[in-house]
C-alpha positions, 0 to 999 in steps of 0.5 A: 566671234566668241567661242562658247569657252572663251573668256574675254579679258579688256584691257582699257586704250587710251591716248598714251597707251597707243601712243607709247606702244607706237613710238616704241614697240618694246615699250612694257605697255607691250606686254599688257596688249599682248596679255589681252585676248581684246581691247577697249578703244575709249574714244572718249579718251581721244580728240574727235579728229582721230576717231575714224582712224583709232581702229586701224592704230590699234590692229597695226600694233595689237593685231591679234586682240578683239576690239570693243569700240566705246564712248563713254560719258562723264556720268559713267565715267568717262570724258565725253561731256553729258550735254552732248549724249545725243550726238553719240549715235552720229559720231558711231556712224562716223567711226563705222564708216572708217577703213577699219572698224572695231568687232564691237560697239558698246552702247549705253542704255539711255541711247536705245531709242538710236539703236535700230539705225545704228544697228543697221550701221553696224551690221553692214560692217560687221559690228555687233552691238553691246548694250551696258549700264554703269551704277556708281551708287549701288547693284540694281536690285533683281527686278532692275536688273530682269528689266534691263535684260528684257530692254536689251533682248528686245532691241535683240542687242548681241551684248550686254554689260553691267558695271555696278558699285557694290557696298558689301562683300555680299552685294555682287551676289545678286549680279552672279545670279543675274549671270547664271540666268541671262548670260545665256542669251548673249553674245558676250556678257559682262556683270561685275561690281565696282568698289573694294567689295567688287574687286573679285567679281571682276574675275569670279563673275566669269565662274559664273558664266560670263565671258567678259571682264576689264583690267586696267593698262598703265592707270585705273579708270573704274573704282576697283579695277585689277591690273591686266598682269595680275588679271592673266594671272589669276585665268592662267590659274583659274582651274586651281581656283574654285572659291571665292576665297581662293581667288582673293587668296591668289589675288592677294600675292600679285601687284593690284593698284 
C-alpha cells in the first residue's frame, strides 16, 4: 500500500530478466531488481502458458518489490497482438485466479467497458486497478487530459497513468499541471512524456506530485526510457535537485541508453 511520500520507481521484467536472475542469483540484473521499490510483469513479453505462475516467479526472486501486472498491445508498445484486445479482460481473470497475484493491474483505457467485473476480480484477491493511456504521436491537450481523468474517477480506478510523446522541451508542461491537479485523487499516479524532450519528466514529474515512474532493466522498451541505475541515482539525490536544469545536469554525468 503507497504511503502518501513514497516514490515508486518501475523497473520493467521480461522473460530474460527473470530468466537470468533465477539461473543465477548473482547475475547484475540482481542489482537492477533490488534497485526498484516495484516491478512491472509484461506478461505480453511472456508465452500465455506461463502467465498464472509469473507473479509467484517474481516474489521468489524479488521479494521485496511491489508488483504492477500488465499486458500490453502493439499499438501501445507492447507485443500482445491489436486483433485480440477483447480477450485481455478474460486472460486478467486467468492470472487473478493464480496462487500468487500482482498488488496491481494495469488496464488501458480502451478496456473500460470491462472494468467493472475485473474490478470485482481483483478486488477479491486484493488488487487494485490502474487505468493508462500511451500516446505515441503527442501530449494530449488540457482538456483530453480532464477528460481522461473523469473516465478513470468515474469508473473509481485506484491509478492512473499517462505515457505521452513530447515534441518540444516544453510539451511535458501541460502533463506537470495535469500532475498538480489530479494526482491527488489516486492511488498511484504517473505522467511523464516519452521521446528525448521527455527524458527528464520521467524523474521531474515526481517533483511535481507523482509518485510512479518506469526505468529500464537490461533494454529500453519505450522511446526515452533511463535506466533503473542511473534512475536511483538521481532519487538517491533528489533533495539537492531542485530545477529542471539540475536534474539534466545530474543526469548528464551517469550512463543513460
Amino acid at each position: 500500500m503507497p504511503t502518501s511520500n513514497e516514490k515508486f520507481l518501475v523497473g520493467l521484467v521480461g522473460p530474460d530478466v527473470l530468466s537470468a536472475i533465477e539461473e543465477d542469483s548473482l547475475n547484475p540484473v540482481f542489482l537492477d531488481l533490488q534497485a526498484c521499490n516495484a516491478l512491472e510483469i509484461r506478461y505480453d513479453f511472456f508465452e500465455q502458458s506461463q502467465w498464472p505462475g509469473l507473479s509467484a516467479r517474481l516474489r521468489k526472486v524479488a521479494p521485496h518489490a511491489m508488483q504492477i501486472g500488465t499486458v500490453r498491445l502493439h499499438r501501445d508498445g507492447g507485443k500482445f497482438p491489436d486483433k485480440d484486445a477483447v480477450a485481455r479482460p478474460a486472460l486478467w481473470q486467468g492470472i487473478l485466479e493464480a496462487a500468487e497475484v500482482p498488488e496491481w493491474i494495469d488496464l488501458e483505457r480502451d478496456c473500460l467497458s470491462q472494468f467493472a467485473s475485473l474490478k470485482k476480480a481483483a478486488s477479491a484477491r486484493g488488487t487494485r486497478i490502474l487505468v493508462s493511456e500511451h500516446n505515441f504521436v503527442r501530449i494530449p491537450g488540457d482538456q483530453e487530459l480532464k477528460i481522461f481523468v473523469d473516465d478513470a474517477r468515474r469508473v473509481k480506478a485506484d491509478g492512473l497513468k499517462i505515457a505521452a510523446m513530447s515534441n518540444s522541451a516544453t510539451d511535458c508542461d501541460r502533463l506537470y499541471k495535469f500532475t498538480k491537479k489530479y494526482s491527488k485523487h489516486f492511488e498511484l499516479f504517473a505522467a511523464f512524456g516519452m521521446g528525448e524532450t521527455g527524458r527528464i519528466s520521467r524523474l521531474w514529474s515526481l517533483k511535481e506530485g507523482a509518485n510512479l515512474t518506469y526505468a529500464a532493466i537490461d533494454s529500453v522498451e519505450a522511446p526515452g526510457q533511463i535506466d533503473v541505475q542511473t534512475m536511483k541515482k538521481a532519487l538517491d539525490n533528489f533533495e539537492i535537485i531542485y530545477s529542471q536544469s539540475d536534474l539534466t545536469a545530474f543526469l548528464s554525468k551517469f550512463r543513460q541508453f
